[in-house]
Wavefront OBJ file of the C-alpha trace (Angstrom):
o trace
v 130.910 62.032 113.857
v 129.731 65.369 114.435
v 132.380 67.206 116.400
v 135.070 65.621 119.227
v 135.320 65.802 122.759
v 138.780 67.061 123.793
v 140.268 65.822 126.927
v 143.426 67.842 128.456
v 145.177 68.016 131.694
v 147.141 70.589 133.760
v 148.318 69.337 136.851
v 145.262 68.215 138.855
v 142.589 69.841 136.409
v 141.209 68.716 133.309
v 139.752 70.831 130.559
v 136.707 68.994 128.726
v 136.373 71.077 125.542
v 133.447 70.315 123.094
v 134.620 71.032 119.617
v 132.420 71.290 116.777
v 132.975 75.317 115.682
v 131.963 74.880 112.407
v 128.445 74.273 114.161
v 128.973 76.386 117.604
v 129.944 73.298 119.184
v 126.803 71.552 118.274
v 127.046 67.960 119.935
v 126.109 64.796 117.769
v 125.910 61.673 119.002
v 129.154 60.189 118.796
v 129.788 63.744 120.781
v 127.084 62.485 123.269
v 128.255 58.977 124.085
v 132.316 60.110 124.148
v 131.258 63.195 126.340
v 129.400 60.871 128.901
v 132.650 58.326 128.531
v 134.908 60.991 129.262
v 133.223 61.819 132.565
v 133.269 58.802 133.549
v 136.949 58.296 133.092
v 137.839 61.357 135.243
v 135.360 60.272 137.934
v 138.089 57.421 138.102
v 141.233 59.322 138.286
v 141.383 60.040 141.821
v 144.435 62.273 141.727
v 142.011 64.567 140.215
v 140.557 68.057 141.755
v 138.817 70.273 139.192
v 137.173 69.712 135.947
v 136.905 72.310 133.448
v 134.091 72.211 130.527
v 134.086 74.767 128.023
v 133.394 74.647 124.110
v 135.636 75.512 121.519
v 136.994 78.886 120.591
v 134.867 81.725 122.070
v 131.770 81.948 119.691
v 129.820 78.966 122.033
v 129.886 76.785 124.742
v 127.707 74.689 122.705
v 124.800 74.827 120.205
v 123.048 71.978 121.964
v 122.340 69.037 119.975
v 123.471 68.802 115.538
v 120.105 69.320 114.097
v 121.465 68.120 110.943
v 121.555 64.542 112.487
v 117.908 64.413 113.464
v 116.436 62.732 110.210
v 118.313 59.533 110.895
v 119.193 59.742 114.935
v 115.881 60.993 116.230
v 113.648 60.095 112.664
v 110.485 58.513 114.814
v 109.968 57.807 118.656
v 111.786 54.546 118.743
v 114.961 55.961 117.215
v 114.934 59.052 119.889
v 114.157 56.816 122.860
v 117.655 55.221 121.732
v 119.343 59.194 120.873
v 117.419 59.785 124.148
v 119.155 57.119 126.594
v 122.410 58.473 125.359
v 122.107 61.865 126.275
v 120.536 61.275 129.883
v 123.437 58.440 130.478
v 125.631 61.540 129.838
v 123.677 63.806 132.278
v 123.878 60.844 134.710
v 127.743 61.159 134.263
v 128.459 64.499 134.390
v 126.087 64.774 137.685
v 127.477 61.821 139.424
v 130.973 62.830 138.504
v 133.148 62.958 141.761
v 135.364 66.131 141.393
v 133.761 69.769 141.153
v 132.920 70.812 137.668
v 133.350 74.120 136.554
v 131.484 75.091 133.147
v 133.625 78.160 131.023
v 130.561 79.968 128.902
v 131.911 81.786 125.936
v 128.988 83.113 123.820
v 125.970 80.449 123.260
v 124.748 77.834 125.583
v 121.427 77.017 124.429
v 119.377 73.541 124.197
v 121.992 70.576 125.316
v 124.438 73.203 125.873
v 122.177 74.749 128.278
v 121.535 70.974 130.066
v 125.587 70.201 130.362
v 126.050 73.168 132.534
v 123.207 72.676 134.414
v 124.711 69.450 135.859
v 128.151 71.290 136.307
v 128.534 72.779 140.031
v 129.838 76.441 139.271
v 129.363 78.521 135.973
v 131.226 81.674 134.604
v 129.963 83.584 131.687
v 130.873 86.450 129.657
v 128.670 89.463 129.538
v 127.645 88.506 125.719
v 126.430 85.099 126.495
v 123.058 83.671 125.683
v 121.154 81.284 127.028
v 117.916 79.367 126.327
v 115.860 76.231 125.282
v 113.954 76.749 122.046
v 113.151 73.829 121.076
v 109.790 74.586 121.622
v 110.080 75.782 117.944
v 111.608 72.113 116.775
v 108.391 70.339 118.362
v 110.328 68.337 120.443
v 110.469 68.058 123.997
v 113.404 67.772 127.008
v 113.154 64.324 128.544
v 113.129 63.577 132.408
v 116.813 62.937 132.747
v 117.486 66.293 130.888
v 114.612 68.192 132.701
v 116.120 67.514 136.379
v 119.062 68.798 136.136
v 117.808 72.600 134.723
v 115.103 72.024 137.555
v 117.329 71.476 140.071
v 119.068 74.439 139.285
v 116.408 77.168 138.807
v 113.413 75.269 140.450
v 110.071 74.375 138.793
v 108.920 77.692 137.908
v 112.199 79.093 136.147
v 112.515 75.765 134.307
v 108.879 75.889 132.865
v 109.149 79.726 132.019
v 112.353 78.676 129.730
v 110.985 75.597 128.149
v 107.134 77.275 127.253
v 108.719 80.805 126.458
v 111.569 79.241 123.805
v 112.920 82.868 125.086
v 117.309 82.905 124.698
v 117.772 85.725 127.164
v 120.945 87.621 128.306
v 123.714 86.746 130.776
v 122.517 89.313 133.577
v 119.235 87.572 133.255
v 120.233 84.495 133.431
v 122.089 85.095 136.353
v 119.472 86.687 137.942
v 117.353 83.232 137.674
v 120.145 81.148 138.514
v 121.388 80.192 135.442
v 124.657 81.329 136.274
v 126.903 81.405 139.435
v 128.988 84.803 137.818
v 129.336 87.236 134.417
v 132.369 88.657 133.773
v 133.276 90.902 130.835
v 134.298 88.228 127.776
v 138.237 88.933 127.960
v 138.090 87.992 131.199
v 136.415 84.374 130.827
v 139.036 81.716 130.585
v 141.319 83.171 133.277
v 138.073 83.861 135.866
v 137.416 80.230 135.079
v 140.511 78.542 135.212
v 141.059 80.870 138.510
v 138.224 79.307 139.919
v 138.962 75.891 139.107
v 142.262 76.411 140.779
v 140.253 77.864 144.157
v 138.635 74.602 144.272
v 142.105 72.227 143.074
v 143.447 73.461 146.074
v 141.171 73.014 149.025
v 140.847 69.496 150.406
v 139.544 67.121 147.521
v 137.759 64.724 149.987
v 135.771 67.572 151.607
v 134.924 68.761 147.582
v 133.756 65.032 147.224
v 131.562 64.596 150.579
v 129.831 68.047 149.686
v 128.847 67.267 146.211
v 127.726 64.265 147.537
v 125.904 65.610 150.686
v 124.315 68.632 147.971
v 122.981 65.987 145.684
v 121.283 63.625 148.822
v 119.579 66.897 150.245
v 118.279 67.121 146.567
v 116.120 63.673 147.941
v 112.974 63.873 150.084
v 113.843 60.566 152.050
v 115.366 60.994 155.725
v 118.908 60.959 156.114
v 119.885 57.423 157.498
v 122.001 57.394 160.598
v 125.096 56.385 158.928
v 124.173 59.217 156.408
v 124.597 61.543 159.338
v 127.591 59.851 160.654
v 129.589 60.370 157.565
v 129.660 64.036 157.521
v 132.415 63.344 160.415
v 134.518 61.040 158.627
v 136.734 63.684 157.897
v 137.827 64.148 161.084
v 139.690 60.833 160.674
v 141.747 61.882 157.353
v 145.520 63.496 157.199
v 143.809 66.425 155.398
v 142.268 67.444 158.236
v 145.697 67.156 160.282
v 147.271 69.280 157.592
v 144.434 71.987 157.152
v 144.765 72.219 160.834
v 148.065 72.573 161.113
v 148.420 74.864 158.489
v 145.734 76.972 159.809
v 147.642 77.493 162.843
v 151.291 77.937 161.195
v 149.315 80.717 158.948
v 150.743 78.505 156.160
v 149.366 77.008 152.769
v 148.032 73.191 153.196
v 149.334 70.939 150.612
v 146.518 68.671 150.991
v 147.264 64.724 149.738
v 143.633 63.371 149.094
v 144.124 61.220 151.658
l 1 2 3 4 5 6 7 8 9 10 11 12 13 14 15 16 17 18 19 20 21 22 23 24 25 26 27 28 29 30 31 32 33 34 35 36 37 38 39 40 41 42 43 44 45 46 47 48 49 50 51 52 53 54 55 56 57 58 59 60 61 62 63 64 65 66 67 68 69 70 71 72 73 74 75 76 77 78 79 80 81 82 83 84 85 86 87 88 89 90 91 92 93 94 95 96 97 98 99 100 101 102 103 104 105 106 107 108 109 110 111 112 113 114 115 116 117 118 119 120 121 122 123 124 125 126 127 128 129 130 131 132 133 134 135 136 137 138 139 140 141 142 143 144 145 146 147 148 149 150 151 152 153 154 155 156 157 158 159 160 161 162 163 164 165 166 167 168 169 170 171 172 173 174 175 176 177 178 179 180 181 182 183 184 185 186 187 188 189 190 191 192 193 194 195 196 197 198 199 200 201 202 203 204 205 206 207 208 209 210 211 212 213 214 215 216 217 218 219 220 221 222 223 224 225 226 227 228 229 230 231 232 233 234 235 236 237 238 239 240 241 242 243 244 245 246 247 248 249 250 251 252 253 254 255 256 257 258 259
């Protein structure tokens, strides 16, 4: 297999590292299928708060997809359409994944790398990262499943002006079209990150859940249902809401339960 997906935990946040440095964190397809697997196995563990992806070392977040594998994994259209399956099933997961997502940029995030963290909810950069899609240069083109998510982030125009341009740009650009939520010098990275990722561990992990959720449903034409509506007041029935209030009012720290 081309790299490994690493799985670690810290308390109530889990680091998802991509590791394949020989390749800046190039992802094959084992890479693909145990990436989408491992998402789906922290969307379980409701204990959790945060997740944390990041790639290997500081060199890349991730190279996108292991060229090197295409002659047998994507050799003619009915072996991609398989390759192809995989890696939207792994979108799927990472953007249906309950708990907020954090993405930690070190260096390169091109290609795949680039579609991961556009399905992640907050990302932090370093002020030497690059960023692109060139695989306008491989003759090969970004499915649906892998389009949405980089269109949902930066809209129709951005999206198309990264795909036809094959341009890998800088971290201030890329921030200025969305790309990124923040760019911080590169020492500065991991902790800015992890800080982050602690922000969001300890504010109420229902409330994280609902607004993911109510995000991604706003992301749909249809009208909101009635009970649609009626959940965005379902938290006014949890003991979270008891504790945030109480602690509000003490000038204390909730220690929220989940619950």
């Amino acid at each position: 297999m081309s790299g490994e997906i690493l799985l670690a935990r810290s308390s109530d946040i889990a680091t998802v590292t991509l590791s394949n440095p020989g390749k800046l964190n190039a992802l094959g397809l084992g890479s693909w299928k145990r990436l989408g697997e491992a998402m789906r196995e922290l969307d379980a563990e409701k204990s959790l708060r945060c997740i944390v992806i990041r790639g290997a070392g500081e060199k890349a977040f991730a190279a996108g997809a292991d060229i090197s594998e295409f002659e047998t994994t994507r050799k003619n259209a009915k072996a991609a359409k398989k390759y192809g399956e995989v890696l939207e099933t792994t979108m799927g997961a990472i953007a249906r994944c309950r708990h907020p997502i954090v993405a930690m940029i070190h260096g390169v995030c091109v290609g795949g790398g680039l579609e991961i963290i556009s399905q992640c909810d907050l990302r932090i950069c370093g002020a030497s990262s690059r960023f692109g899609v060139p695989i306008n240069k491989l003759g090969l083109v970004v499915g649906y499943g892998e389009m949405q998510g980089l269109i949902d982030l930066v809209g129709r125009a951005v999206a198309l002006e990264i795909l036809l341009e094959g341009r890998v740009i800088g971290a201030e650009e890329a921030r200025a079209k969305g790309l990124v939520n923040r760019v911080v010098p590169d020492d500065k990275v991991e902790d800015e990150s992890m800080t982050a990722a602690r922000r969001v561990a300890e504010g109420a992990p229902l409330v994280a859940r609902w607004h993911k959720k109510f995000a991604r449903r706003l992301a749909q034409t249809r009208v909101l249902t009635r009970a649609e509506r009626d959940e965005a007041y379902a938290c006014f029935d949890t003991e979270d809401f008891k504790i945030g209030v109480k602690a509000f009012l003490a000038k204390q720290k909730p220690e929220f339960k989940g619950k």
